[in-house]
Backbone of each chain as ProteinMPNN parsed JSONL, in Angstrom:
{"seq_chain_A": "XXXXXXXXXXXXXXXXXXXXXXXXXXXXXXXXXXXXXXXXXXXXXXXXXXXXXXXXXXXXXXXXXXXXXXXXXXXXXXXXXXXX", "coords_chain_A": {"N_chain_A": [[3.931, 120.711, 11.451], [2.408, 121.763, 8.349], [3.448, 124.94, 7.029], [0.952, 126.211, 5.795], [-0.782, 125.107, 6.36], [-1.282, 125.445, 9.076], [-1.415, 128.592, 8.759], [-4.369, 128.608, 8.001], [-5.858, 126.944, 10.319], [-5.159, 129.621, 12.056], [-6.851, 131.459, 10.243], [-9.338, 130.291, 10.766], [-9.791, 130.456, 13.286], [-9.803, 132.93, 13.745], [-12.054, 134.12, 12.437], [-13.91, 132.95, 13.386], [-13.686, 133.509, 16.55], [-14.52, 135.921, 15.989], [-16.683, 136.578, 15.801], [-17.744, 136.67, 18.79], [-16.792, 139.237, 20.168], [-18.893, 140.023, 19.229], [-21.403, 139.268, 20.422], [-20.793, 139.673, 22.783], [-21.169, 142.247, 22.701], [-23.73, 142.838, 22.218], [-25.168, 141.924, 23.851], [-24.929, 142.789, 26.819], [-25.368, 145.526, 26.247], [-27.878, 145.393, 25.016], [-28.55, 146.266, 22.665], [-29.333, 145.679, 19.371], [-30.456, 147.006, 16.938], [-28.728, 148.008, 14.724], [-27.958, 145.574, 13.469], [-28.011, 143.413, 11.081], [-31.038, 141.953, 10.261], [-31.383, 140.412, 8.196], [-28.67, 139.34, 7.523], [-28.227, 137.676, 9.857], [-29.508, 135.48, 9.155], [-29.044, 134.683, 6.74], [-26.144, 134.027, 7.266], [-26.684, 131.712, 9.402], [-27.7, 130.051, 7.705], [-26.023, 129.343, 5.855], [-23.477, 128.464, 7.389], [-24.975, 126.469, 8.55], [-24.847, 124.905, 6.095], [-22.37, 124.487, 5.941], [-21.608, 122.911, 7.892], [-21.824, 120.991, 7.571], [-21.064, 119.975, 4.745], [-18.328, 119.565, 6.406], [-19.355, 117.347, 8.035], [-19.699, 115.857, 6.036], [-16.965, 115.812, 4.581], [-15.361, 114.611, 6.527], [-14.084, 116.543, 8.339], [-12.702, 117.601, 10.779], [-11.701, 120.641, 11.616], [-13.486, 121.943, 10.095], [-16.131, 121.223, 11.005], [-15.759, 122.15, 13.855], [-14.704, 124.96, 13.785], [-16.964, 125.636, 12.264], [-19.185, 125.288, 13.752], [-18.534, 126.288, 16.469], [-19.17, 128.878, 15.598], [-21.97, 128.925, 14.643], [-23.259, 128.428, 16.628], [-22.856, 131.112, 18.194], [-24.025, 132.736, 16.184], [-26.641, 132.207, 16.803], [-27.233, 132.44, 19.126], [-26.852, 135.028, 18.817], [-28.773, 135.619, 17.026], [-31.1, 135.312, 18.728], [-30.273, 137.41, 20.577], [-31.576, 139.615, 18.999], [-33.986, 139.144, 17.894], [-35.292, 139.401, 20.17], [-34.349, 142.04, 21.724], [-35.341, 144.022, 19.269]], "CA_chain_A": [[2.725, 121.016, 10.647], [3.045, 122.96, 7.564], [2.549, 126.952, 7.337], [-0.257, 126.547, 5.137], [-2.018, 124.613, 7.787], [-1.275, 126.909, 10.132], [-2.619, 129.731, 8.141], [-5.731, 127.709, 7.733], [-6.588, 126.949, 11.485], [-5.426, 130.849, 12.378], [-7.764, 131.981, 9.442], [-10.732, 129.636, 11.302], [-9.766, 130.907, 14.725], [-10.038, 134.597, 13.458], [-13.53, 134.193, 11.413], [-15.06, 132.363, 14.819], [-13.885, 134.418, 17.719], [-15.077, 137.5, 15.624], [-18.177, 137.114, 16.513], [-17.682, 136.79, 20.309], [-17.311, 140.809, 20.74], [-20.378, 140.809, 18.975], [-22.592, 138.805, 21.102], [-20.683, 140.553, 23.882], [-21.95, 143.701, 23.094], [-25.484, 142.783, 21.911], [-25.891, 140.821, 25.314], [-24.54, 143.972, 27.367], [-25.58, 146.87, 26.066], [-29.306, 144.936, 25.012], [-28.862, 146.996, 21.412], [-29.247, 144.705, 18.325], [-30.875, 147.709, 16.362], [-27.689, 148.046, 13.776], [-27.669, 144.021, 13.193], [-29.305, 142.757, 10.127], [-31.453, 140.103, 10.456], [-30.937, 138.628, 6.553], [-27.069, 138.609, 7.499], [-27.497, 136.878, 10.951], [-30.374, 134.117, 8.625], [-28.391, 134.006, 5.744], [-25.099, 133.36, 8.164], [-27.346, 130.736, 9.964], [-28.426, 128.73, 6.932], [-24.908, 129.326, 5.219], [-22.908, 127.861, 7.878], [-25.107, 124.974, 8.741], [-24.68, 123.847, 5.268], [-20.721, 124.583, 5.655], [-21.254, 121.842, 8.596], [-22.932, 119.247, 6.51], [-19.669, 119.669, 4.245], [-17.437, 119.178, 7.054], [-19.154, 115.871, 8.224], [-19.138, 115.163, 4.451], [-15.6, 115.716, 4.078], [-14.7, 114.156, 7.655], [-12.935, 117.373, 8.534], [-12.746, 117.915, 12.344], [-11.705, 121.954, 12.034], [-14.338, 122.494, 9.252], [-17.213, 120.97, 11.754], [-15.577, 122.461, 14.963], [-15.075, 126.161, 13.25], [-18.658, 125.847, 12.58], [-19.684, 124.441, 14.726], [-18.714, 127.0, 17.352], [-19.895, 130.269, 14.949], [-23.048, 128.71, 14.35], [-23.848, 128.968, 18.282], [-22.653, 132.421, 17.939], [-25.078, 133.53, 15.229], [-27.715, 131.603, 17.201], [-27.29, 133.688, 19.77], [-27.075, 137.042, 18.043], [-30.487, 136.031, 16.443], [-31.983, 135.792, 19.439], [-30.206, 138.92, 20.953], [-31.613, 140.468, 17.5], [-35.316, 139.291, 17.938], [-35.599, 139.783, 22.021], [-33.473, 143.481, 21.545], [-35.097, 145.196, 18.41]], "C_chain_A": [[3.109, 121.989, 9.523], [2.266, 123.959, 7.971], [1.479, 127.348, 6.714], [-1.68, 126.235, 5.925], [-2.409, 125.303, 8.74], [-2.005, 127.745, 10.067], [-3.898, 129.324, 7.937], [-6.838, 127.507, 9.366], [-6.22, 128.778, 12.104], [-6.624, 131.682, 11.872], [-9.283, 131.787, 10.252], [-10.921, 130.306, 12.273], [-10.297, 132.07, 14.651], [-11.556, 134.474, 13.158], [-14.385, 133.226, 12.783], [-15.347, 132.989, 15.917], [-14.058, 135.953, 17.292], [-16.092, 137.627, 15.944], [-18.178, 137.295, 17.956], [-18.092, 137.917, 20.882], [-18.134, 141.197, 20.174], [-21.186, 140.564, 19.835], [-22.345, 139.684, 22.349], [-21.712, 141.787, 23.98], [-23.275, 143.879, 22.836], [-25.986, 142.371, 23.531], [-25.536, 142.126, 26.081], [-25.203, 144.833, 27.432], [-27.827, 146.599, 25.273], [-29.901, 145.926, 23.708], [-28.695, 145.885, 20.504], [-29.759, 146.076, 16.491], [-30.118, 147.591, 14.693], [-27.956, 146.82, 12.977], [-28.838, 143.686, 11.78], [-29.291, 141.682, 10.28], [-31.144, 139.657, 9.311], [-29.321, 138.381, 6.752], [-26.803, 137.506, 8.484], [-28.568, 135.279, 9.983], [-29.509, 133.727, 7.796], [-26.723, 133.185, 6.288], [-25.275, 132.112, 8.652], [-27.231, 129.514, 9.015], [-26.867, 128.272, 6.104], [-23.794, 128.726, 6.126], [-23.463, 126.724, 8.506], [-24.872, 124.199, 7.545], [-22.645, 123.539, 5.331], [-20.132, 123.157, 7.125], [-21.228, 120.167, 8.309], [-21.9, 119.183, 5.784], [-18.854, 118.734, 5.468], [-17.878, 117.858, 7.501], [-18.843, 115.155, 6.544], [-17.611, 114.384, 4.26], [-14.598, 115.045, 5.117], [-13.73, 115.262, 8.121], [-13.501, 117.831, 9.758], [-12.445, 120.005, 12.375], [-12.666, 122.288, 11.129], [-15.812, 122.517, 10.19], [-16.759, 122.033, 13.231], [-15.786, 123.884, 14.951], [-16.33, 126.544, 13.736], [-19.481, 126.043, 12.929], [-20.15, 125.215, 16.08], [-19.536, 128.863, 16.984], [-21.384, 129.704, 14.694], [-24.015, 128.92, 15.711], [-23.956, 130.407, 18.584], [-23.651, 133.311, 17.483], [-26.303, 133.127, 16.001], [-28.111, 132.585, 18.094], [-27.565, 134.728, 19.845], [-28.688, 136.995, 17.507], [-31.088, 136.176, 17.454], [-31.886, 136.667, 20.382], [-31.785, 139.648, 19.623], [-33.459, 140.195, 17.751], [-35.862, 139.593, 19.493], [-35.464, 141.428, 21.754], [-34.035, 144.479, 19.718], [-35.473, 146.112, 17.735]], "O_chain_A": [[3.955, 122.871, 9.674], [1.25, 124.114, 8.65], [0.975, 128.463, 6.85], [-2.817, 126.684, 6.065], [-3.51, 125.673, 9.148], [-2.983, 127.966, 10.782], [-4.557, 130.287, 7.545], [-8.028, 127.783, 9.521], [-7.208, 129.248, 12.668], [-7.305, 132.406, 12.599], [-10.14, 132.66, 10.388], [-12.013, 130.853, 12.429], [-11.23, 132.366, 15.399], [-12.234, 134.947, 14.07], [-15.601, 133.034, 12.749], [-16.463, 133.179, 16.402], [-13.821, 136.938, 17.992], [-16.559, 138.678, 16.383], [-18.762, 138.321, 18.304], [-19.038, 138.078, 21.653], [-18.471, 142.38, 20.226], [-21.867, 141.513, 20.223], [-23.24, 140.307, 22.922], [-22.567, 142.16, 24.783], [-23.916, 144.881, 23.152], [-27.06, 142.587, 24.092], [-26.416, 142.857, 25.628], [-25.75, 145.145, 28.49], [-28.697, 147.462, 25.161], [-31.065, 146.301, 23.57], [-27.858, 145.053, 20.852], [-29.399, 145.892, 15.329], [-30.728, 147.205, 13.696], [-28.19, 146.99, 11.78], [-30.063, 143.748, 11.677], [-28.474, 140.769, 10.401], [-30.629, 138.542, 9.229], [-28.753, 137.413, 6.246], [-25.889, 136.683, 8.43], [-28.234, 134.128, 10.264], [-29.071, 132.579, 7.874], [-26.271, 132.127, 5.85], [-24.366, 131.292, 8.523], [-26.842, 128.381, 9.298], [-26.61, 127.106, 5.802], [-22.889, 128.373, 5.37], [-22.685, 125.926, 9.029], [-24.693, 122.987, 7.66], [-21.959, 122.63, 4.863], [-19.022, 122.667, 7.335], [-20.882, 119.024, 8.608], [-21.394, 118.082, 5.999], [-18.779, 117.505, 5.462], [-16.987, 117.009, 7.463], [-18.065, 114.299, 6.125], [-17.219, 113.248, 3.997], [-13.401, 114.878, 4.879], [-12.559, 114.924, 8.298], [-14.604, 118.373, 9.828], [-13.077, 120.623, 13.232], [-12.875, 123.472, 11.394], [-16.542, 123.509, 10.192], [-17.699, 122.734, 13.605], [-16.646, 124.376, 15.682], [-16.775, 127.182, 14.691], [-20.434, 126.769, 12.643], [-21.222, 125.139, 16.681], [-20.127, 129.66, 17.713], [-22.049, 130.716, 14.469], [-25.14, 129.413, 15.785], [-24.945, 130.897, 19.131], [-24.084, 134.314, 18.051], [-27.21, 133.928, 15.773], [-29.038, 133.386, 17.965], [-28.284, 135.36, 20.62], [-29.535, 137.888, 17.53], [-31.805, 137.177, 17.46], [-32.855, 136.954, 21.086], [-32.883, 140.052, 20.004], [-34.155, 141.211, 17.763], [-36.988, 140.054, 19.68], [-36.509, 142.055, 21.581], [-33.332, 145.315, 19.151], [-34.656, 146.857, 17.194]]}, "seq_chain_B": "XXXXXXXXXXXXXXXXXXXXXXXXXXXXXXXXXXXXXXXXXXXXXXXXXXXXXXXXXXXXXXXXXXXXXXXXXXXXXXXXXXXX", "coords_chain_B": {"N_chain_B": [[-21.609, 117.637, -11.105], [-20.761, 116.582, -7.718], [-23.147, 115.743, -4.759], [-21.99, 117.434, -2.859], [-19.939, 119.067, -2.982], [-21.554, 120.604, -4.369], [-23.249, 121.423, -2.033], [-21.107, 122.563, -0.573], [-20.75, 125.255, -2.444], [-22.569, 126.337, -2.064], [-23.202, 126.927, 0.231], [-20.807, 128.828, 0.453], [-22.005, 130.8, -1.043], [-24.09, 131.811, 0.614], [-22.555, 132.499, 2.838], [-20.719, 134.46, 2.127], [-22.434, 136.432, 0.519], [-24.261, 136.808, 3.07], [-23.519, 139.103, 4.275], [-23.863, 141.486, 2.673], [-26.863, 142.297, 2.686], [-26.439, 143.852, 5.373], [-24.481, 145.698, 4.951], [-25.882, 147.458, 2.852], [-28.014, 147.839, 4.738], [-26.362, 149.293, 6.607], [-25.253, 151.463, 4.772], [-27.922, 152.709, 4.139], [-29.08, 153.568, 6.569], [-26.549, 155.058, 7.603], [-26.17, 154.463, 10.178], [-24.182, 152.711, 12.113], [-23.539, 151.607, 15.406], [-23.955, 149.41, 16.916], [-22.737, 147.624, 15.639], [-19.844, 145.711, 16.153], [-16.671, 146.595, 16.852], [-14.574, 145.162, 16.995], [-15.3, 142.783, 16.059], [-15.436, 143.489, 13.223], [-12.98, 143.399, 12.859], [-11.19, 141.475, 13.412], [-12.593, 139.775, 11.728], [-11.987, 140.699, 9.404], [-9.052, 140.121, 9.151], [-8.947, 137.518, 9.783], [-10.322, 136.384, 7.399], [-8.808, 137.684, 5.387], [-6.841, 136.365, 6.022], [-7.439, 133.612, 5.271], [-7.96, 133.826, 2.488], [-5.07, 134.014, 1.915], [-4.572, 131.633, 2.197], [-6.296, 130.437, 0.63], [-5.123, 130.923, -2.299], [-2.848, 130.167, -1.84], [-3.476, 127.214, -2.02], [-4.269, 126.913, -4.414], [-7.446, 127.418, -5.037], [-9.904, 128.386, -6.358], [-12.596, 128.835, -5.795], [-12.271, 129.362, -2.735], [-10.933, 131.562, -2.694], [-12.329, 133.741, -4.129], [-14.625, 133.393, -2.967], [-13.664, 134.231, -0.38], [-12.689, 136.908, -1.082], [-14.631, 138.457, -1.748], [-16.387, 138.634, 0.222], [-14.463, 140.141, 1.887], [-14.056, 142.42, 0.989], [-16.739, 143.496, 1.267], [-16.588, 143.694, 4.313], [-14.653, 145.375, 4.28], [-16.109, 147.623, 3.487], [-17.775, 148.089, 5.38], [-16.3, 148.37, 7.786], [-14.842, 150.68, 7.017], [-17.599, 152.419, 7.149], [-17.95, 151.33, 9.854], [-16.335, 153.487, 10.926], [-16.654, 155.644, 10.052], [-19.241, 156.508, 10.712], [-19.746, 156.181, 14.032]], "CA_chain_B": [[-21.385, 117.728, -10.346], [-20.792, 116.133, -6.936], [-23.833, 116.801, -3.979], [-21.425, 118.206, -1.664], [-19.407, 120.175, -4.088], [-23.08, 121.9, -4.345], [-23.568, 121.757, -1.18], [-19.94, 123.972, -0.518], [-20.851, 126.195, -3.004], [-24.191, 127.187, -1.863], [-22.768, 127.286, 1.846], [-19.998, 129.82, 0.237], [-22.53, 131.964, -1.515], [-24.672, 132.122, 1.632], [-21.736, 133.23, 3.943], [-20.307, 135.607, 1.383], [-23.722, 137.534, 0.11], [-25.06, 137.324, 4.001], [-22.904, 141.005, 4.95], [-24.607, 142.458, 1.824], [-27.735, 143.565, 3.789], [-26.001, 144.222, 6.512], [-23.87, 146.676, 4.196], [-26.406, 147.923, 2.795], [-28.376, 148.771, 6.239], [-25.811, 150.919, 6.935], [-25.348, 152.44, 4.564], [-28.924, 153.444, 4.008], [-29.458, 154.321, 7.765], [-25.69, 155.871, 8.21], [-26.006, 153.755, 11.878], [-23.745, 151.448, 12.785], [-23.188, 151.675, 16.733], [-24.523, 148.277, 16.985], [-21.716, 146.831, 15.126], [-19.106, 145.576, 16.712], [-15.59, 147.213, 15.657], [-13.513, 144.119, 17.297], [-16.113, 141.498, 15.141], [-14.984, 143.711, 11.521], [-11.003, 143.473, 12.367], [-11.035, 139.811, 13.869], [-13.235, 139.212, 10.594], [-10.768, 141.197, 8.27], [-7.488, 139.912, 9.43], [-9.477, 135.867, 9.193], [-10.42, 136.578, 5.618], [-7.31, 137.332, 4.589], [-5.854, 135.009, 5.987], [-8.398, 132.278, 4.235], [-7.234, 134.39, 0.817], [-3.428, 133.254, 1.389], [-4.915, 129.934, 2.319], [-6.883, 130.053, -0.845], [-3.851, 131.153, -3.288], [-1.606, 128.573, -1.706], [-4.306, 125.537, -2.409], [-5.133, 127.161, -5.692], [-8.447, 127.267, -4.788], [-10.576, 129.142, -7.039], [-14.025, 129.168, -4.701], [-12.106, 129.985, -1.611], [-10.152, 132.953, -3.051], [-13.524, 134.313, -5.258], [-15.837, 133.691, -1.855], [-12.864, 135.133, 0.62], [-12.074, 138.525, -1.542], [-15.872, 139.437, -1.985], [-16.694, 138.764, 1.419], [-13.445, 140.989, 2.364], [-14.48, 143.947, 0.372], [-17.738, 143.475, 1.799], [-15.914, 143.483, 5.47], [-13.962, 146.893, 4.646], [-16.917, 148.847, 3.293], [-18.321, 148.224, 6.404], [-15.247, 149.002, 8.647], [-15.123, 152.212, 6.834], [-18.942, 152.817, 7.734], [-18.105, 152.011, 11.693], [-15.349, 154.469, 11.668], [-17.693, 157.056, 9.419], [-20.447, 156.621, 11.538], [-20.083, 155.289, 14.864]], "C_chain_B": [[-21.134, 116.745, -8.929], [-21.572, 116.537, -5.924], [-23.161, 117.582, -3.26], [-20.443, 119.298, -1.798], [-20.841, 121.619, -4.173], [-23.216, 122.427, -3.427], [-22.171, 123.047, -0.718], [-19.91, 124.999, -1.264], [-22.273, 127.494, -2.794], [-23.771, 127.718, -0.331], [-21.744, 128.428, 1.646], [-20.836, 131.072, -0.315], [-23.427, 132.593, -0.324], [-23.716, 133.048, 2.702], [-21.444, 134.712, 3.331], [-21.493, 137.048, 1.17], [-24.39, 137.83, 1.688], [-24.515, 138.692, 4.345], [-23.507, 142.097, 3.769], [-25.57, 143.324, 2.309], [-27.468, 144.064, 4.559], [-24.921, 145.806, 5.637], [-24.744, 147.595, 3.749], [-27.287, 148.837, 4.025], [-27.843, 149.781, 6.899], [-25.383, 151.497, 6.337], [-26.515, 153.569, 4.406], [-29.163, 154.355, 5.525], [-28.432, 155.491, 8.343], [-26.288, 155.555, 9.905], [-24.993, 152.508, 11.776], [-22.809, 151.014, 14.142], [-23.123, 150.491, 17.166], [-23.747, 146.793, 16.742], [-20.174, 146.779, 15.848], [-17.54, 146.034, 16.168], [-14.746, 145.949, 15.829], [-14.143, 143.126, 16.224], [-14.892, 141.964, 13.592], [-13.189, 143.268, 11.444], [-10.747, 142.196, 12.467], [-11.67, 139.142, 12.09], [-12.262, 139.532, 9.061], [-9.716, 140.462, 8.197], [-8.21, 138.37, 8.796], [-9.757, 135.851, 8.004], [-9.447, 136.858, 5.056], [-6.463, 136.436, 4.749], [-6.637, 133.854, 5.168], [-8.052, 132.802, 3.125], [-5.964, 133.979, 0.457], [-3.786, 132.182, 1.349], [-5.432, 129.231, 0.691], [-6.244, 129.588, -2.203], [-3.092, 129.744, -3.214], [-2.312, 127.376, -2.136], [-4.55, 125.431, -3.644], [-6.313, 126.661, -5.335], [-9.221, 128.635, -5.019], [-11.721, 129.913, -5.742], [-13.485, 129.763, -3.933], [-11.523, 131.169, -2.066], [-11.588, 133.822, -3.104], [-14.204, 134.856, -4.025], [-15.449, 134.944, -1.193], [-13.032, 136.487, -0.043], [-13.367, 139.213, -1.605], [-16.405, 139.801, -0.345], [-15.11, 139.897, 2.472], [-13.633, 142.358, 2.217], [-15.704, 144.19, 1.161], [-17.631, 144.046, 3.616], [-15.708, 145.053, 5.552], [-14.786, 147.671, 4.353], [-17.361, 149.164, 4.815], [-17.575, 148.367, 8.149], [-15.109, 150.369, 8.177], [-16.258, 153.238, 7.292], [-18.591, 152.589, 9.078], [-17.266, 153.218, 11.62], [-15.752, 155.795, 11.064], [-18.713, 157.375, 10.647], [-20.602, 156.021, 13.102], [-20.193, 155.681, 15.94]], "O_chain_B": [[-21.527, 115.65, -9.332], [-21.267, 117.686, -5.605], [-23.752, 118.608, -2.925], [-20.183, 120.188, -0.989], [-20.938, 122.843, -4.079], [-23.338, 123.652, -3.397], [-22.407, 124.248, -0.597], [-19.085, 125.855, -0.944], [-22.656, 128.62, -3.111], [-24.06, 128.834, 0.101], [-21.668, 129.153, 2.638], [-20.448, 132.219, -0.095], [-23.51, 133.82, -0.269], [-24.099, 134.082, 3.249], [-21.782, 135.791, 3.817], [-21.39, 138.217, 1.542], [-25.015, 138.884, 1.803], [-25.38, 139.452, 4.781], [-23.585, 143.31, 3.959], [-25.485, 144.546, 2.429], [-28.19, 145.03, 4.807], [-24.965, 146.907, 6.184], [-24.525, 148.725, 4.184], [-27.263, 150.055, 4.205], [-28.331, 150.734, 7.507], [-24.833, 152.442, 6.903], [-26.367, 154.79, 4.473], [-29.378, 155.566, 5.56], [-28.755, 156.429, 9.072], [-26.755, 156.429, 10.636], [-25.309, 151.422, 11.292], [-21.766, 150.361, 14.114], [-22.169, 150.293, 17.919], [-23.87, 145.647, 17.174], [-19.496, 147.791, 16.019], [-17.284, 145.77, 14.993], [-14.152, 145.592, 14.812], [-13.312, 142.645, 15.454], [-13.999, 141.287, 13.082], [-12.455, 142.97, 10.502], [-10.042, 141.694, 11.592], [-11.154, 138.203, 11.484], [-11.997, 138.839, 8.079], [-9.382, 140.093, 7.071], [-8.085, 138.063, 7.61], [-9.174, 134.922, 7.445], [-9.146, 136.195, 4.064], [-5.64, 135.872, 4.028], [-5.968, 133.281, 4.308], [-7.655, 131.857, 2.442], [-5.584, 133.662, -0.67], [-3.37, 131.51, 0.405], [-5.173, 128.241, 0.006], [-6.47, 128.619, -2.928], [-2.847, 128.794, -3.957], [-1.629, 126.489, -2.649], [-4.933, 124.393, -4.184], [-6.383, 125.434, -5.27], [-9.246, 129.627, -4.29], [-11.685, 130.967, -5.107], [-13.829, 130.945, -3.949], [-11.982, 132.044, -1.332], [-11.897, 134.526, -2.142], [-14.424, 136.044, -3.79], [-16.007, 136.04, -1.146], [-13.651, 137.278, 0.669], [-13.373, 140.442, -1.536], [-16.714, 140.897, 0.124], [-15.128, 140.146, 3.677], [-13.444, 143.252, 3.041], [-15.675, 145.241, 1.803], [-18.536, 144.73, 4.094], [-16.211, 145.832, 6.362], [-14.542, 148.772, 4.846], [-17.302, 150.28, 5.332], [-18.121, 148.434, 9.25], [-15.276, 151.257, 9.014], [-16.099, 154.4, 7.667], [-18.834, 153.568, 9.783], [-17.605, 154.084, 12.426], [-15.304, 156.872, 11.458], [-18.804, 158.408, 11.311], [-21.628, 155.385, 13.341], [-20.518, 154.915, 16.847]]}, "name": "protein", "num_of_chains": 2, "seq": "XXXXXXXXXXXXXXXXXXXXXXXXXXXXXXXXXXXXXXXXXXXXXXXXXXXXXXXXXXXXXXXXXXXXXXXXXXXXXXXXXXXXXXXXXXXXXXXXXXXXXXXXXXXXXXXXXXXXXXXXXXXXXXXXXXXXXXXXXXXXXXXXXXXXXXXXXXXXXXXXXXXXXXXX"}
């Protein structure tokens, strides 16, 4: 595979499982207080359209990425409106 | 234009501008306990890496999106480790 590719699915990997120790600690600790809601809406609406590309473009890590941060943010919103 | 060209550009301005309020929020409140410190570094390190990704593709959008949304990233790694 080339190293650009590489750098490309590491880049995805990084920018997806970043959120993880967020939800962690929203779900945990049952604080959302900090969290802005226009970042977790505008995140929301901004990566479902970044999914609608990826079927566009037929790109399996563009939809999958997505795919899995978009559950993420889903999440956090509704830490964020339960918690705030 | 092309729709989906639109559509990736509107899905890049959405991701990019969503950490704005969230930047802003803390700085106005000076809080950000809430924020995860593992989310900002996992999110730092993935944005740069999508910036080499960018360079190497020559890819205007992804560079432009990546570097604002990076700056955006470290103000607000500076604010957890100001305030946290």
């Amino acid at each position: 595979m080339d190293t650009i590719v590489i750098v490309g699915y590491i880049a995805g990997i990084l920018t997806t499982t970043a959120f993880v120790p967020q939800v962690v600690r929203a779900w945990k600790l049952k604080e959302t207080r900090d969290l802005s809601l226009a970042m977790l809406i505008l995140l929301a609406a901004g990566i479902l359209l970044w999914i609608c590309y990826g079927f566009w473009m037929e790109s399996l890590p563009v939809i999958a990425a997505n795919g899995i941060t978009f559950i993420l943010i889903l999440v956090l919103l509704g830490l964020k409106i339960r918690y705030k």
